[in-house]
C-alpha positions in Angstrom: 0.0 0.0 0.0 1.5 4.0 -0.6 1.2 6.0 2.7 -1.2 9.1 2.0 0.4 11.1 4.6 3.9 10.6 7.1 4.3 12.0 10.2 4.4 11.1 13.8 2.1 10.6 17.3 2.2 12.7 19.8 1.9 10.6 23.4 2.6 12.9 25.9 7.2 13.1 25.7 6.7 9.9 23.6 7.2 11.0 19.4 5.7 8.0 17.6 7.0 8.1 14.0 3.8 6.8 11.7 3.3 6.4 8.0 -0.6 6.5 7.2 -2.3 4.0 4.7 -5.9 4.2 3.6 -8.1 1.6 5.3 -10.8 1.5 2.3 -11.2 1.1 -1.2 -13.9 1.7 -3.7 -12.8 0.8 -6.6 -15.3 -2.4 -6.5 -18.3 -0.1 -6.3 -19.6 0.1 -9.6 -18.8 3.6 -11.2 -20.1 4.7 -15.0 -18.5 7.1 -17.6 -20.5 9.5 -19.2 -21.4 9.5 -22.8 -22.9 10.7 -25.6 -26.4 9.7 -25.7 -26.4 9.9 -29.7 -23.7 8.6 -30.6 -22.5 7.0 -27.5 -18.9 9.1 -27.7 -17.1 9.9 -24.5 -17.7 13.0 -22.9 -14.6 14.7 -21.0 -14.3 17.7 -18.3 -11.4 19.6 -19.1 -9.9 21.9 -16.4 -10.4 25.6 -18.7 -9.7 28.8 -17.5 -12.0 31.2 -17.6 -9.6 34.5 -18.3 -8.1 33.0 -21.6 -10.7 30.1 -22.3 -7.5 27.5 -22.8 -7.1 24.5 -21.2 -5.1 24.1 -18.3 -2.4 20.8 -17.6 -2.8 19.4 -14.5 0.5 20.5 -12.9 -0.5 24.0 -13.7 -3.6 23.5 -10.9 -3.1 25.3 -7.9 -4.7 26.3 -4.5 -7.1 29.4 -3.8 -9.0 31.1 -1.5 -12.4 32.7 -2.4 -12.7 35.6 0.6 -15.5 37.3 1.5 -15.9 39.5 -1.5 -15.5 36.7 -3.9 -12.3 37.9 -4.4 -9.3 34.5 -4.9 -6.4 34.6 -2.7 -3.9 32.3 -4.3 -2.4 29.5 -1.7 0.5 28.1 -2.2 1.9 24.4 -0.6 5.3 27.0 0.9 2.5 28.9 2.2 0.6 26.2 4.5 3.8 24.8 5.4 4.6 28.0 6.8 1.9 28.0 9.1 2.6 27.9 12.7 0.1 24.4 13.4 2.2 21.6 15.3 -0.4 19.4 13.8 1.2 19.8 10.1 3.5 16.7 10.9 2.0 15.7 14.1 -0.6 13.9 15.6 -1.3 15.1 18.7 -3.8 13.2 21.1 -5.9 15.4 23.5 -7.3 12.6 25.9 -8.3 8.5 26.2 -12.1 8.2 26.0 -14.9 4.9 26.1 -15.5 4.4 22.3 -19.0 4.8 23.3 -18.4 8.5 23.6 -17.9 9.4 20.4 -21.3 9.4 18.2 -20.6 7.4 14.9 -22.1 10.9 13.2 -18.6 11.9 13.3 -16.7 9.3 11.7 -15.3 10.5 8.7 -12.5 8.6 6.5 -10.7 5.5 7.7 -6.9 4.9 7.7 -4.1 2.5 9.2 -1.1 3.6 11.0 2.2 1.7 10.5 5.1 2.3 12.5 8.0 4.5 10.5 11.2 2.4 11.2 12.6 0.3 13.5 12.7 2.9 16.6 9.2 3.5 16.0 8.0 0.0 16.6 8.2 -0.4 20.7 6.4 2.7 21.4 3.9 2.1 18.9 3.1 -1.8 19.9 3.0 0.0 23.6 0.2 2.9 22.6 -1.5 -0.5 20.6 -1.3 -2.6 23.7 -2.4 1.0 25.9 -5.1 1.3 24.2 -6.4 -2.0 23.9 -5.9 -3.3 27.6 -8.0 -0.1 28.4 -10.6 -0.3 26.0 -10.5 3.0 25.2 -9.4 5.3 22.2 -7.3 8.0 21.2 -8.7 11.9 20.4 -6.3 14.0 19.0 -6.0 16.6 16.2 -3.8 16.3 12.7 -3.3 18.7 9.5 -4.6 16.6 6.5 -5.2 17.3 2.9 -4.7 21.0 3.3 -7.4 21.3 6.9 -6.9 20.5 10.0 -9.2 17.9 11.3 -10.1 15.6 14.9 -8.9 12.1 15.1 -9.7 8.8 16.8 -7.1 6.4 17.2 -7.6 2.8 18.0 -6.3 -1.0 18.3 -7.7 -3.4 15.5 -6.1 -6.6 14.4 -2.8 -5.5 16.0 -2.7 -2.4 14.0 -3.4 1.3 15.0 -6.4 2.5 13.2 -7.2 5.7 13.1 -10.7 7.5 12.0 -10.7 11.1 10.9 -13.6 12.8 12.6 -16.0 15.4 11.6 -15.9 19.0 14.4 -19.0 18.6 16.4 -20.4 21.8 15.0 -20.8 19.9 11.5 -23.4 17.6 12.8 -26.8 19.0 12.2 -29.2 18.3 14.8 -32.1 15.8 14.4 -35.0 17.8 15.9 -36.0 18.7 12.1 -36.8 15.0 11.8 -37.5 13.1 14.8 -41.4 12.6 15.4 -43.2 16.0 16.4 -45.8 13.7 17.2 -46.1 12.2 21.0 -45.8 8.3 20.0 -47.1 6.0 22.4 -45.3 2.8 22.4 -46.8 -0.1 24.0 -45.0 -2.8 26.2 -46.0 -5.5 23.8 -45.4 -3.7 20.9 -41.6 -3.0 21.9 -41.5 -6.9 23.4 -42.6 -8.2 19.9 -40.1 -6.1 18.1 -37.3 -7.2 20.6 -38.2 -10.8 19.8 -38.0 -9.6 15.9 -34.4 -8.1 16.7 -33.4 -11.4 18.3 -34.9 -14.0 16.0 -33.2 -12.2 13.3 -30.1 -14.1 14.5 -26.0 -13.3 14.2 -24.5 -11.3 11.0 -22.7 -13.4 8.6 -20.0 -11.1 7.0 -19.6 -13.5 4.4 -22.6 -13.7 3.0 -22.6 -9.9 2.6 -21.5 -8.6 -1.1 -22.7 -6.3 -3.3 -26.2 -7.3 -5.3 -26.4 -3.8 -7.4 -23.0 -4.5 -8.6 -23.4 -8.0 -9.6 -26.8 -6.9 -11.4 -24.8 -4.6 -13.2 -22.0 -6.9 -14.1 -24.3 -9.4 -15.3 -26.3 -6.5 -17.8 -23.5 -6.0 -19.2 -22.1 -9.3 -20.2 -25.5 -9.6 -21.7 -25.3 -6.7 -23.3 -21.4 -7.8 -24.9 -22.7 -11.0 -25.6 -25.7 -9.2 -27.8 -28.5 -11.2 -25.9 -31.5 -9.9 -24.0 -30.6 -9.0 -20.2 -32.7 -11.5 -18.0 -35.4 -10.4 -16.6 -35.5 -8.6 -13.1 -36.4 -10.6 -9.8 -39.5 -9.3 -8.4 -38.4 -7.6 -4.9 -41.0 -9.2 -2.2 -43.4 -5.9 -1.6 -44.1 -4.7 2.1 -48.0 -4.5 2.0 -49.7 -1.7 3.8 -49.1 -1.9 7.5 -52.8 -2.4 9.1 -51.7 -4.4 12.7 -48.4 -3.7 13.5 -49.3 -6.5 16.4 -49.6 -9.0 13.1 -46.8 -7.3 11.2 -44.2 -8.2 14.0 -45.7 -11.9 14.9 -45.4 -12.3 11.0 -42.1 -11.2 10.8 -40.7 -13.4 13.7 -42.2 -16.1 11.2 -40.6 -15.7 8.6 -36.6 -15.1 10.3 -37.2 -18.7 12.0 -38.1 -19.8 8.9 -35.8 -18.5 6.8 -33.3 -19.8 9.2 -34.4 -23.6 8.8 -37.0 -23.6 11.8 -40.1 -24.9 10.5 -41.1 -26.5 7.6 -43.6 -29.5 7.0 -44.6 -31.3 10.4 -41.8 -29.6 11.7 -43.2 -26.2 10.6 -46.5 -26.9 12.0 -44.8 -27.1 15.5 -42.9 -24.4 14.6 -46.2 -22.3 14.1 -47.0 -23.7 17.4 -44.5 -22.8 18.9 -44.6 -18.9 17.6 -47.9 -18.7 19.1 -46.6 -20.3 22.2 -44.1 -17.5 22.1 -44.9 -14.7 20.4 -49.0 -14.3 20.5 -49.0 -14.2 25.0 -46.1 -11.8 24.6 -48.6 -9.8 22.8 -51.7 -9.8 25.6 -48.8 -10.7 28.7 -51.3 -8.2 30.6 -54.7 -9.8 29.6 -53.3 -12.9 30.3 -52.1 -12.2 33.9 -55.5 -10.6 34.3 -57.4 -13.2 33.1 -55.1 -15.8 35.4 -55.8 -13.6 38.4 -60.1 -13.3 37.3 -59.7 -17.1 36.9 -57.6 -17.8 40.3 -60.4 -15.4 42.2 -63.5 -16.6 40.4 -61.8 -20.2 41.1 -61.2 -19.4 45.2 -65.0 -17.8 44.9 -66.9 -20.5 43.6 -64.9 -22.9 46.4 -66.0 -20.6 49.3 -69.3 -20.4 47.8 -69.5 -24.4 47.6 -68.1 -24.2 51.5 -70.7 -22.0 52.7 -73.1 -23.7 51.3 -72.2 -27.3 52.6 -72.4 -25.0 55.5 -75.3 -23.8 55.3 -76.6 -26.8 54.1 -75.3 -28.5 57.6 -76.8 -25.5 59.7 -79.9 -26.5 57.9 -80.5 -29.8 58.6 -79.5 -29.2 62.3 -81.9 -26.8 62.9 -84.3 -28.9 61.0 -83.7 -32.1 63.7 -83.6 -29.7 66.7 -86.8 -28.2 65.6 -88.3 -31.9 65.0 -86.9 -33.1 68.4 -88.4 -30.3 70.1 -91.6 -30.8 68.5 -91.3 -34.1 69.4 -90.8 -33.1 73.0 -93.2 -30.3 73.0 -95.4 -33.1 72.1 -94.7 -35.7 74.9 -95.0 -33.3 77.0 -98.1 -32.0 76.1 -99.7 -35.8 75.9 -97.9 -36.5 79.7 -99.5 -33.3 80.7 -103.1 -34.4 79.6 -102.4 -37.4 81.1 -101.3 -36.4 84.3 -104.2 -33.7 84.4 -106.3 -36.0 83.6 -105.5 -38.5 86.5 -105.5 -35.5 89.2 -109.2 -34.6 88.1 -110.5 -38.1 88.7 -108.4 -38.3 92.7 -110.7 -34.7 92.8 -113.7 -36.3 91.9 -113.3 -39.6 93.9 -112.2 -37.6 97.0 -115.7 -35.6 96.5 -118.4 -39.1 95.6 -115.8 -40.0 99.5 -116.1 -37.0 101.1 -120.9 -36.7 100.0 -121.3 -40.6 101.2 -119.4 -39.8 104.6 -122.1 -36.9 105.1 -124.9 -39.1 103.9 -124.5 -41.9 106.6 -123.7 -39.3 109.2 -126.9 -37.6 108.5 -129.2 -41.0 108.2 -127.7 -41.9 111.9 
């Protein structure tokens, strides 16, 4: 690889000689030429100058500055070398933060730092090693391509990687787009679309490649060969979203499936098995309700069948007292006749005893 740019790391009294590579390519992206629609003849941009209309070589291109009143300074590469930045040739790191403090908004261009000879190797495996035993990255600032710029330096496969950023006043703020609307987002709703996330399973980097560019490729070889380009695969289309509830439930679906998980009998249980997982996420609160209704109308109906054997005990028992004491009321009354009875007849023999005592006295 050709270094875009040599110059050295600045950790703390530590000078870290460093020769910078660029970390991407895009040369397999597909690019086109532009052409004459009529007769299909290349069409070139040729630097011209505008004072004497000719055309201008490419080592006769320089640097300017437009100022305010639209005036061009001319800039020469003796002038910016001239100015009084340390970070012309230097990288200098401000401070060690989390990676998870720097919004991925201001990532910029990636590169990869090699050491710059043989002194430079030690202190660079030791910033590596720093860096990666802390889990944390490098900010600093560095002079590149004519502007100055932030940095973020970090381990990666042994190797110092280091991301140009963007200034934070160059991110534009979201309020514009986000939702004026207040959305309210229901807990089933977000536990649905968490199961989505998590049935959509791991990313496999190597099934990921380019389908425009192989579309492409193949249009054209069709188009050397002089036969018809084949015909287009029809794109699944996303039909109107009526239930989200359905939408998400379907989705999950489809990832298991797609990942093997159902299919035949063992699709039916797969469907099963959704429904087992997916639909009572859906009504978790209906269904804790309707276990709690059930539990209470469940301990109801038993107290109800309690009181009533109760009840139903109380019952009879009264009933048998109330005979028994009928009963006894009863023999009672009959002894009471009885026994009535017996003392009117003593009364009435003791008078017929007492009237034939008087008789004989008075015949005497």
């Amino acid at each position: 690889m050709r270094s875009v740019w040599n110059g050295s790391i600045s950790f703390g009294l530590v000078s870290i000689p460093v020769k910078t590579y660029s970390a991407t390519e895009r040369t397999a992206s597909v690019s086109f030429v532009r052409i004459h629609a009529k007769d299909g003849g290349r069409i070139h941009y040729r630097k011209v100058c505008e004072l004497d209309g000719e055309e201008v070589p490419t080592e006769e291109v320089g640097k300017g500055y437009q100022a305010a009143d639209d005036t061009i300074v001319p800039i020469t590469d003796e002038d910016l070398a001239k100015l009084p930045l340390p970070t012309t040739k230097t990288l200098t790191i401000l401070a060690f933060v989390g990676a998870d403090e720097i919004d991925p908004l201001q990532l910029d261009k990636s590169y990869f730092l090699g050491p710059n000879g043989v002194a430079a190797t030690k202190p660079y495996a030791l910033l590596r090693d720093a860096l990666e035993h802390q889990e944390k990255v490098a900010i600093g600032k560095v002079a590149m391509h004519g502007r100055e710029t932030l940095a973020m330096l970090r381990a990666h496969d042994g190797a110092i990687a280091m991301h140009t950023l963007l200034w934070p006043d160059q991110i534009r703020s979201a309020n514009a787009v986000a939702p004026s609307e207040k959305v309210e987002i229901r807990e089933n709703e977000l536990t649905l679309a968490e199961t989505l996330m998590d049935s959509l399973g791991d990313l496999d980097e190597s099934e990921l490649h380019d389908d425009y560019r192989e579309a492409v490729e193949e249009l054209v070889t069709a188009k050397l060969e002089g036969g018809e380009p084949a015909a287009p695969r029809a794109a699944p289309r996303g039909g109107k979203v009526i239930d989200l509830m359905a939408a998400l439930e379907n989705s999950v679906r489809a990832a298991r499936e797609s990942r093997g998980e159902g299919g035949g009998a063992a699709g039916e249980d797969a469907d099963e098995a959704d429904q087992a997982s997916v639909t009572p996420i859906g009504s978790r609160k209906t269904a804790k309700k309707a276990a709690a209704k059930t539990a209470s109308g469940g301990a109801k109906k038993a107290a109800a069948r309690k009181t009533s054997r109760s009840a139903a005990k109380k019952s009879a028992s009264g009933k048998t007292a109330a005979s028994g004491g009928k009963k006894t009321a009863a023999g009672g009354g009959s002894g009471g006749k009885k026994t009535a009875a017996k003392s009117s007849a003593a009364k009435s023999t003791a008078k017929k005893s007492a009237a034939k005592k008087t008789g004989r006295r008075a015949s005497a």
